[in-house]
C-alpha positions as CSV (number, residue, x, y, z in Angstrom):
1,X,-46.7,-9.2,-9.9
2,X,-45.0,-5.7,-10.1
3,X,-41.7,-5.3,-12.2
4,X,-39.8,-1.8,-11.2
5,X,-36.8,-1.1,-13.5
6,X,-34.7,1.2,-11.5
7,X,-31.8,3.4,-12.9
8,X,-32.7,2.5,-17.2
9,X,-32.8,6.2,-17.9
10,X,-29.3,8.0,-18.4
11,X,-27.6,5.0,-16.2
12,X,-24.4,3.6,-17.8
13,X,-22.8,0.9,-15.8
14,X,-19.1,2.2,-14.5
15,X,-16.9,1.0,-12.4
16,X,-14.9,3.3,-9.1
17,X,-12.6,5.7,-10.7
18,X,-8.6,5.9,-9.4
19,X,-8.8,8.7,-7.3
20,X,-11.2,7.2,-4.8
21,X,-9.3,3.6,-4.6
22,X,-6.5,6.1,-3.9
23,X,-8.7,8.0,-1.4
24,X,-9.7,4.2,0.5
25,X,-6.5,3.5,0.6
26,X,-5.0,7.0,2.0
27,X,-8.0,6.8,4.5
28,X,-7.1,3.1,5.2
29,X,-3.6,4.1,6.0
30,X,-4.1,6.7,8.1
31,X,-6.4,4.8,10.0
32,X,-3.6,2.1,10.5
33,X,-1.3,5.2,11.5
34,X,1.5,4.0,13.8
35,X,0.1,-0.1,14.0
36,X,2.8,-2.8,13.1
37,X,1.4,-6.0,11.8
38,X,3.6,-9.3,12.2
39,X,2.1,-10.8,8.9
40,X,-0.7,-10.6,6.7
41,X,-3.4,-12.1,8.7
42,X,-3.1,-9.6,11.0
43,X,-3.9,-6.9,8.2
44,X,-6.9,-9.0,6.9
45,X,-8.2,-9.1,10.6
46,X,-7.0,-5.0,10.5
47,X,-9.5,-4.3,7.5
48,X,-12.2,-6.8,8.2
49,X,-13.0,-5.6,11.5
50,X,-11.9,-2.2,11.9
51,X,-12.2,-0.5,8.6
52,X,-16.0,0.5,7.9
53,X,-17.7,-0.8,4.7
54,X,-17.3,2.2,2.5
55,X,-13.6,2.2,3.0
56,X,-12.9,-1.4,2.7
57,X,-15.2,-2.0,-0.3
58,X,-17.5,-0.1,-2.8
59,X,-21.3,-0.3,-3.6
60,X,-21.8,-0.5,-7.1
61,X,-21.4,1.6,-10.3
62,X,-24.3,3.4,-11.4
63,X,-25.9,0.1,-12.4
64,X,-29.6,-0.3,-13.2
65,X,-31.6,-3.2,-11.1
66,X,-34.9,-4.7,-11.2
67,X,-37.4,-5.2,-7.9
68,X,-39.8,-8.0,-8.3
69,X,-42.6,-8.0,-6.1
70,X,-45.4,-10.6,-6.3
71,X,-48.1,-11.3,-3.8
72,X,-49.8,-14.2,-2.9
């Protein structure tokens, strides 16, 4: 078995700052531009399928992780 700590040195656990929620959403809004939606199915359907990942969501905060790889 192989343990890999990744990210322990100088990594402190933070979460997305205000500016770039603010960014996603100004990017999410242009990209929307002149649509109307009737209700707010039609915006879930809107950002689950036609805003990419990084805009709709976020990877994580400078967390650390841990691989395990055994053999056998």
């Amino acid at each position: 078995m192989l343990i890999h700590f990744w990210g322990t040195r100088g990594s402190i656990p933070t979460s997305i700052g205000g500016k770039s929620i603010r960014d996603k959403i100004v990017k999410a809004l242009s990209l929307a531009n002149t649509r109307t939606f009737a209700d707010d199915r039609e915006i879930e359907t809107f950002v689950d399928t036609e805003l990419a990942f990084p805009i709709k969501s976020s990877f994580g905060g400078n967390s650390s992780c841990v691989q395990i790889n055994t053999s056998g």
